[in-house]
C-alpha positions in Angstrom: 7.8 -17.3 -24.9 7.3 -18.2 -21.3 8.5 -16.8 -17.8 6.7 -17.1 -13.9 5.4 -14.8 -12.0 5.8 -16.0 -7.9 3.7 -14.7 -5.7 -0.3 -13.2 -6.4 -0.8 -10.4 -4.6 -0.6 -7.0 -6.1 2.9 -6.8 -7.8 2.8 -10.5 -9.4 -1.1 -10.2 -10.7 0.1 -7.1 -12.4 3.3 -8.4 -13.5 1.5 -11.5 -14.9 -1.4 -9.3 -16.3 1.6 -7.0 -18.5 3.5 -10.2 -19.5 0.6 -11.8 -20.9 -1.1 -9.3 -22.7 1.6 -8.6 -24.4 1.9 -12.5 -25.9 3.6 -14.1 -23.1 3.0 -17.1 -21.3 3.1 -16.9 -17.7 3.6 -19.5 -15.2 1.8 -17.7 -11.9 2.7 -19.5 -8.9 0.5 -18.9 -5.7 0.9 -20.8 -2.2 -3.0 -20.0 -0.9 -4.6 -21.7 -0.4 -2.4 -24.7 0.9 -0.3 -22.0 3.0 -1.1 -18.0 4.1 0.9 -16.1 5.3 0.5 -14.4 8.8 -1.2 -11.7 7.3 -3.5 -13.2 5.2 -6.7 -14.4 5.6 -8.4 -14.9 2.0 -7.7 -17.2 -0.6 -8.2 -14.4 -3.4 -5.2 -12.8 -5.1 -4.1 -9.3 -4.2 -5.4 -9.2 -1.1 -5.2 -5.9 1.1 -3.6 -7.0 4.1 -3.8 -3.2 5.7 -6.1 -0.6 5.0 -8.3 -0.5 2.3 -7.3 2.9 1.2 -5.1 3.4 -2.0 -4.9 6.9 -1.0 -5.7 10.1 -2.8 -6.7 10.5 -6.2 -5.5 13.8 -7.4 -3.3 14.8 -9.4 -2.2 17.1 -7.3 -0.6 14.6 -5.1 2.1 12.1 -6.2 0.4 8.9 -5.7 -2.9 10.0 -7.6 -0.7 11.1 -10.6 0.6 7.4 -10.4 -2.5 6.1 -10.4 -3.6 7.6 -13.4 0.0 6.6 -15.4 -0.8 3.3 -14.5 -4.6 4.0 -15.5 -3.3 5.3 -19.2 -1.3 2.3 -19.6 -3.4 -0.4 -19.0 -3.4 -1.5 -15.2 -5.4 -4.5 -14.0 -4.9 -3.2 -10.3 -6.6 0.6 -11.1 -9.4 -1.4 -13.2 -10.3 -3.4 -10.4 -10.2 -0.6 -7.9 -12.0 1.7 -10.2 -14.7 -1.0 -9.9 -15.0 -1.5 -6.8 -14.6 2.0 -5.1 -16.3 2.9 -2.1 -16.7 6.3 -0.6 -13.7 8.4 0.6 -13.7 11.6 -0.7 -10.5 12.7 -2.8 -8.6 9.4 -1.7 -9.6 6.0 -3.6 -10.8 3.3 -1.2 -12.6 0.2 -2.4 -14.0 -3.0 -0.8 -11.3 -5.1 -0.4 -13.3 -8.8 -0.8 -14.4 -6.7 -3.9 -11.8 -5.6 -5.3 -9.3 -8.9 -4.5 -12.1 -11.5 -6.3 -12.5 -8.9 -9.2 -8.9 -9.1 -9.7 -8.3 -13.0 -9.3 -11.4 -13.7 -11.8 -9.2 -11.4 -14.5 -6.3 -13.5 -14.3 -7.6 -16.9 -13.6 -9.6 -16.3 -17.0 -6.6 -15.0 -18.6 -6.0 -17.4 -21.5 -2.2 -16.5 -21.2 -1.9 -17.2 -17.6 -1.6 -20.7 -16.1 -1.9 -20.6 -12.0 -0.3 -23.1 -9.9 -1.5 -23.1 -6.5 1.8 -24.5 -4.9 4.1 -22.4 -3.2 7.3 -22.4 -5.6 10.3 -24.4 -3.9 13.2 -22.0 -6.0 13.5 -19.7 -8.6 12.5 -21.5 -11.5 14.9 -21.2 -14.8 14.1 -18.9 -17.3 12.5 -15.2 -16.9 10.7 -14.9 -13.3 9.7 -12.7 -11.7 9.9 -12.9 -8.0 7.1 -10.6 -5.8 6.4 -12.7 -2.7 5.9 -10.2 -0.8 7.8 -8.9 2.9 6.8 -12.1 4.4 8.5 -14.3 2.4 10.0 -17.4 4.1 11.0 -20.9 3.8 12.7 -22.2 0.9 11.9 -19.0 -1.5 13.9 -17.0 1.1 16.8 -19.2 1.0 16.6 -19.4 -2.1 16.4 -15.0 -2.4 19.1 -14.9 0.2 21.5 -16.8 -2.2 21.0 -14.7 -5.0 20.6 -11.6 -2.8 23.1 -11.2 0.0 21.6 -8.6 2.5 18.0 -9.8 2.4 18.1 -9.0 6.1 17.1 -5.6 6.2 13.8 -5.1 7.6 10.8 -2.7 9.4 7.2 -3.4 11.1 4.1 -2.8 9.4 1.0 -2.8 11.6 -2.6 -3.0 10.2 -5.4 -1.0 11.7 -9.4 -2.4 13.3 -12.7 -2.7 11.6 -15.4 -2.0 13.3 -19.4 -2.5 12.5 -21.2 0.8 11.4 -23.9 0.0 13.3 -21.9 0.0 16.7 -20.5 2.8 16.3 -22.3 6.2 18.4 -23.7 8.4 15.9 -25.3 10.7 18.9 -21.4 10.9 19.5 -20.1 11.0 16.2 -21.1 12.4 12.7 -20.9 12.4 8.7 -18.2 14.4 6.9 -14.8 15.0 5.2 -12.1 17.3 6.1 -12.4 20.3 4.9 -15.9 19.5 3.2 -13.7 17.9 0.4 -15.9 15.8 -1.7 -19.1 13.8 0.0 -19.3 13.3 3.9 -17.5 9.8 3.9 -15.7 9.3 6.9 -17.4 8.8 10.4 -15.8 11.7 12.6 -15.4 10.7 16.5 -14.6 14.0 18.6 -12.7 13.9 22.0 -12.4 16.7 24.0 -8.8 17.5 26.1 -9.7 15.2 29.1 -10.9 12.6 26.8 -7.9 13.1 24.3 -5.5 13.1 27.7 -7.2 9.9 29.2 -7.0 8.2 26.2 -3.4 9.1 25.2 -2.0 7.8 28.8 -3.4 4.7 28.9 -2.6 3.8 24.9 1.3 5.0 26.6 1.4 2.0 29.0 -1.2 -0.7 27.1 0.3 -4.3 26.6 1.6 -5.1 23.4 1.5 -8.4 21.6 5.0 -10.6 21.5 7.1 -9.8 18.6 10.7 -10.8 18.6 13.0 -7.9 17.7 10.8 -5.3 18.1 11.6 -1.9 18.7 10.2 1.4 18.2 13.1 2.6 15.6 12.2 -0.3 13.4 9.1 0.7 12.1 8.0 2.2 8.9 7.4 5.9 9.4 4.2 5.5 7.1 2.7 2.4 9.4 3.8 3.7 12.7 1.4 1.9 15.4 -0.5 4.6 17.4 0.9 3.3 20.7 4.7 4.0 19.2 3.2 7.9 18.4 1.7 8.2 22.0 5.0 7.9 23.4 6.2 10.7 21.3 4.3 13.2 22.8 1.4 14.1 24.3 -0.1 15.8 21.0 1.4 13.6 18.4 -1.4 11.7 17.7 -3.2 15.3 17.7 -0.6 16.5 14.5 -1.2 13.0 13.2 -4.1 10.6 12.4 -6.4 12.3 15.4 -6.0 16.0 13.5 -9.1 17.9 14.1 -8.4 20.2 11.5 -10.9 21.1 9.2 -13.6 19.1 10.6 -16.6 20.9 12.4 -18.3 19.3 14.8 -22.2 20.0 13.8 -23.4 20.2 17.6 -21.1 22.9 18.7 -20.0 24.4 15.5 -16.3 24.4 16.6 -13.0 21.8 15.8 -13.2 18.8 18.4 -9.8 18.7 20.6 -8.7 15.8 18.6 -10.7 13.1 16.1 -10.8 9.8 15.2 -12.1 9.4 11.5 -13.5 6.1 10.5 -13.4 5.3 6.6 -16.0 2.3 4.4 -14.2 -1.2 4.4 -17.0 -2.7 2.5 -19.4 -2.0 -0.6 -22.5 -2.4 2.2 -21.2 0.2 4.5 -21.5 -2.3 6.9 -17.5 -1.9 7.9 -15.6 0.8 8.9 -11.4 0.8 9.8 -10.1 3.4 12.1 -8.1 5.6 10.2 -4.1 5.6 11.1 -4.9 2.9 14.4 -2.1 0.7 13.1 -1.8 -0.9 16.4 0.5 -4.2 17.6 -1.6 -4.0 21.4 -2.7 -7.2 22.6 -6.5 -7.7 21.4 -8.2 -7.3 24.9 -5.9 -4.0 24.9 -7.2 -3.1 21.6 -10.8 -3.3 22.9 -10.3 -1.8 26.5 -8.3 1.6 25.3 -9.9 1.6 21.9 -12.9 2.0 24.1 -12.4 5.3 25.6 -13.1 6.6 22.5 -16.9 8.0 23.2 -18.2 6.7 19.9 -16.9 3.7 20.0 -17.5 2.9 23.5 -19.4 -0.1 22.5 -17.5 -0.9 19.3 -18.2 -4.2 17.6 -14.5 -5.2 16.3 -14.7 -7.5 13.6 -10.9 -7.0 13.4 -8.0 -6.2 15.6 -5.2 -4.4 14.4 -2.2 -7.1 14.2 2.0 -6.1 12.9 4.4 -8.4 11.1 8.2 -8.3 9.9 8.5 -7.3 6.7 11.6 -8.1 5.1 13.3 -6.0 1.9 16.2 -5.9 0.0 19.0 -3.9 -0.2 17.6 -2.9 -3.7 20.1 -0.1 -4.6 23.2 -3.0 -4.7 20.6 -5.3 -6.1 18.4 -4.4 -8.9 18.4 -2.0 -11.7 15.9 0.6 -12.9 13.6 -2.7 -14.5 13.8 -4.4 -11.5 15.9 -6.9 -12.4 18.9 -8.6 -10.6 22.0 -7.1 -11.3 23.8 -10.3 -11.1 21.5 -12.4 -13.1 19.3 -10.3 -14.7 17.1 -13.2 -15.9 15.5 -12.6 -12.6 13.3 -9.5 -11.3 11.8 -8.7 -8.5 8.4 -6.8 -8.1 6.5 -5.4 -4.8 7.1 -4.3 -1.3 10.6 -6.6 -0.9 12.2 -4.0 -3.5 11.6 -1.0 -1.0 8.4 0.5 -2.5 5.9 1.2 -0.3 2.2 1.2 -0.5 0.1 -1.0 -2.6 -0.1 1.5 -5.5 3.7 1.8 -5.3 4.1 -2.4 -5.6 1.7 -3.0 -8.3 3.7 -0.2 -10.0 6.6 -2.1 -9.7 4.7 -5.4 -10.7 3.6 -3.2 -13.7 7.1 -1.6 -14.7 8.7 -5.6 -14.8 6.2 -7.2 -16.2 6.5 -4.2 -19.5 10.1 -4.3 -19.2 10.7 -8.6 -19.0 7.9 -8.9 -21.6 9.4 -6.3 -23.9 13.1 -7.7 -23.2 11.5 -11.1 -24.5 10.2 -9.7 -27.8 13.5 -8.2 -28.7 12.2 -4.5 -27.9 14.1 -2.0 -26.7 13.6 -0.6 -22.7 10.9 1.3 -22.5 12.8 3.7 -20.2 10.3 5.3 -18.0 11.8 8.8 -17.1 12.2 10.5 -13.7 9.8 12.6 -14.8 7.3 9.9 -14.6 6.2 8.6 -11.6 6.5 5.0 -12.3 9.9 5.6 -13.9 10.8 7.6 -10.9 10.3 4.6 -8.7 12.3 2.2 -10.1 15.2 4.8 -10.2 14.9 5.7 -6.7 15.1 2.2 -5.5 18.0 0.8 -8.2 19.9 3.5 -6.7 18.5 7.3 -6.1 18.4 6.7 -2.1 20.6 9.0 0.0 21.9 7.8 3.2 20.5 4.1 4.3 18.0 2.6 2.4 14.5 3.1 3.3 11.1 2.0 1.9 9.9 4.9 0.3 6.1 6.1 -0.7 5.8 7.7 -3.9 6.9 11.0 -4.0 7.2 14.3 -6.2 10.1 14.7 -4.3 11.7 11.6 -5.7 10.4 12.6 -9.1 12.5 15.2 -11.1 11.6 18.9 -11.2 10.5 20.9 -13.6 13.4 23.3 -14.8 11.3 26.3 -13.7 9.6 28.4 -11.3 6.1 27.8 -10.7 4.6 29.4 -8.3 2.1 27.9 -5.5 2.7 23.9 -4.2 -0.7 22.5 -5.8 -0.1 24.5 -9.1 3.7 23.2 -9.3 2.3 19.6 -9.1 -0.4 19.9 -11.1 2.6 20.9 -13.7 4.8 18.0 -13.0 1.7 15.9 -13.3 0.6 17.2 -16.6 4.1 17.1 -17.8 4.6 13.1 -16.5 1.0 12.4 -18.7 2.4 13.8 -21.6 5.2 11.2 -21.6 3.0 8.5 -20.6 0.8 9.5 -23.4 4.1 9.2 -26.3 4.7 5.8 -24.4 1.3 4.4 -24.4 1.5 4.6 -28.1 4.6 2.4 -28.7 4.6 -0.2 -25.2 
C-alpha cells in the first residue's frame, strides 16, 4: 500500500507520520529547499511561520483538550512540542528551530516514509493527500483549482517581531504571568495613558508594506495586525493584546494603563516575540513606532513582523468529514487551505486524514470521530457545520456538541465536555 503526502509542514508531517505507522508507504513530497515560500525561511519541516505559541494547555479550554486527544492517539506534532517546550505559563510554546528539526529527524528516519525534496508538479495518482499550505501556487494551485472550483477565497495572516532579551529595558519592564498563573514567563512592558495615547496615534497613520488587495475586512479576526485594531478605537488594543489585566506592576503595585507582554521564542531565552504585534508596517515603521514602547526603546529586532495571502477552500462544497474530495475522494486535503485555523487545528487535520486514508486502505471501517470530540468536531464543522459564509475557524467548544445537561459554571462545563471527549478518545485509541 502506497499514497503521497504534498507538502511538510504541520498537516502533511502528521498525515505522513499516521499513514505510515499504520503500514503504509508514503511518498512525502517537500519543495524546500529548492523553493520557500514567502513565509518561510528554514529548510526544516513544520516550520512555525507565526508565533511560536500553540496556545493554552488546559483542558479547560478547547484547543488544550485537542491537544491532549491528539496526545492519546499518538501525535508526532504534540511529541515534538512536548519536547521542546519553553516557558509560557498555562499556554504551550516551544522553540521553533527546536521543535521543526525534532520533527523532520522523526520522519526523515521513518522507514515508511520516502521524502522527495521536489515540489510536486500535480496531484499524483493514487491516495494523496494534499496540505500545501495557504500559500500554495504555481502548478499545484492549478492543479487544486481544477479539482476545486472556488479556491479563491482568501484572508491576511500577519506574523508578529522577535526581539533580543537582552535589549529589552528590564528597569522598565518586569517578570510575570497574568494573573500569577503558572511561572513568571512573559516579559511585561507597562505604558501609562500618555504613552498608550502616543503610541496608539502614530501606529493609526504608520506606513504599511505593499500588498495587492489588501483591505482591513480581509483579515483573519484571530491574526488581525495591530495597526488594523488601532483604527478601531482608541482602547482596542487596551481590550486586546495590550490588556493590563491581571498583571501588577511590582514598582507601583497597581495595573499599568495598557501592557505589552513578550513571550520565549527560543530554548536560550535569548528571543522574545511580542505578543498579538502581527503587524504588515513597513520595517523602518516597525522599528520607529515599535519604539515608543519604553522597554523597548532600544529593541534589537531580529525579526519584523511581515503578512501574506492565504488562500482556502470553500471546504463545506468540497470535502467531507475525512477530508477528502467529495468529487474524487481518492484525494484529501489536510491544513490551513481546509479552513482550520491554528497550527494545532492543521496538524489535527493532517492527523484525522492520515487515520482515515490509511484505515480506508486497510479495508477498515471510518473511524468516525464524533462531535463530541474535538478533532471530530473539526472536520464536521469545515465539511459542512459553518453557518453563513465560510470562515477559518479556531477550535472551539462552541463548534463541539454539548453536553445534554446543565452544568453549572463555564470552566466546570468544559472541563465536562473535555472529560467526556477523553473518554471517547480512550474507546478509540483502542481499536485505530
Amino acid at each position: 500500500m502506497r499514497a503521497s503526502v504534498i507538502g511538510a509542514g504541520l498537516a502533511g508531517c502528521e498525515a505522513a507520520w499516521q499513514l505510515a505507522k499504520r503500514g503504509v508507504e508514503v511518498t512525502l513530497y517537500e519543495m524546500k529547499p529548492a523553493r520557500r515560500s514567502p513565509a518561510h525561511v528554514s529548510d526544516s519541516f513544520a516550520e512555525l511561520v507565526c508565533s511560536n505559541s500553540l496556545r493554552s494547555d488546559e483542558l479547560t479550554n478547547a484547543v488544550g483538550l485537542l491537544k491532549e486527544e491528539m496526545r492519546r492517539l499518538g501525535s508526532l506534532i504534540m511529541e515534538c512540542a512536548d519536547g521542546h517546550r519553553v516557558p509560557a505559563g498555562g499556554a504551550l510554546a516551544v522553540d521553533r528551530e527546536g521543535f521543526s528539526r525534532a520533527v523532520t529527524e522523526k520522519i526523515r528516519s521513518c522507514p515508511n516514509i520516502t521524502v522527495i525534496n521536489e515540489e510536486a508538479a500535480g496531484i499524483p495518482d493514487g491516495r494523496v493527500i494534499i496540505a500545501t499550505g495557504p500559500l500554495t501556487d504555481g502548478a499545484m494551485a492549478e492543479a487544486i483549482s481544477e479539482k476545486c472550483p472556488g479556491t479563491d477565497l482568501h484572508f491576511f495572516d500577519a506574523v508578529a517581531p522577535i526581539v533580543t532579551l537582552e535589549s529589552v529595558d528590564m528597569d522598565s519592564a518586569w517578570f510575570a504571568s497574568r494573573y500569577d498563573k503558572g511561572t513568571a514567563d512573559y516579559v511585561n512592558c507597562p505604558m501609562d495613558r500618555e504613552e498608550y495615547e502616543a503610541f496608539v496615534a502614530e501606529l493609526q497613520t504608520a506606513r504599511e508594506a505593499e500588498l495587492h488587495g489588501f483591505e482591513d475586512s480581509g483579515v483573519f479576526e484571530g491574526c488581525m495586525p495591530v495597526e488594523v485594531m488601532a483604527r478601531r478605537g482608541l482602547d482596542t488594543l487596551r481590550y486586546g493584546p495590550l490588556k493590563p489585566v491581571g498583571l501588577r506592576d511590582p514598582r507601583t503595585g497597581r495595573e499599568p494603563y495598557a501592557v505589552v507582554q513578550l513571550r520565549m521564542d527560543n530554548a536560550e531565552g535569548t528571543l522574545y516575540n511580542m505578543v498579538g504585534f502581527q503587524t504588515h508596517l513597513k520595517f523602518p515603521e516597525q522599528r520607529r513606532v515599535f519604539s515608543m514602547i519604553p522597554a523597548l526603546k532600544n529593541a534589537e529586532f531580529v525579526r519584523y513582523g511581515v503578512m501574506h495571502r492565504n488562500t482556502y477552500l470553500d471546504s463545506p462544497r468540497l470535502l467531507d468529514r475525512y477530508y477528502r474530495l467529495r468529487s474524487e475522494p481518492r484525494i484529501s486535503f489536510a491544513g490551513q487551505m481546509t479552513g482550520v485555523e491554528g497550527y494545532i487545528e492543521s496538524a489535527a487535520s493532517g492527523m484525522l486524514a492520515g487515520i482515515e486514508t490509511a484505515r480506508e486502505m486497510r479495508g477498515e471501517a471510518p473511524a468516525d470521530f464524533p462531535q463530541e470530540t474535538a478533532i471530530g468536531a473539526l472536520g464536521i464543522y469545515i465539511s459542512g457545520g459553518s453557518v453563513g459564509d465560510f470562515q477559518p475557524m479556531n477550535i472551539n467548544f462552541g463548534i463541539i456538541a454539548p453536553l445534554g445537561y446543565k452544568v453549572r459554571g463555564k470552566r466546570n462545563k468544559n472541563a465536562a465536555i473535555s472529560q467526556r471527549s477523553l473518554e471517547i478518545i480512550e474507546e478509540k485509541r483502542r481499536s485505530i
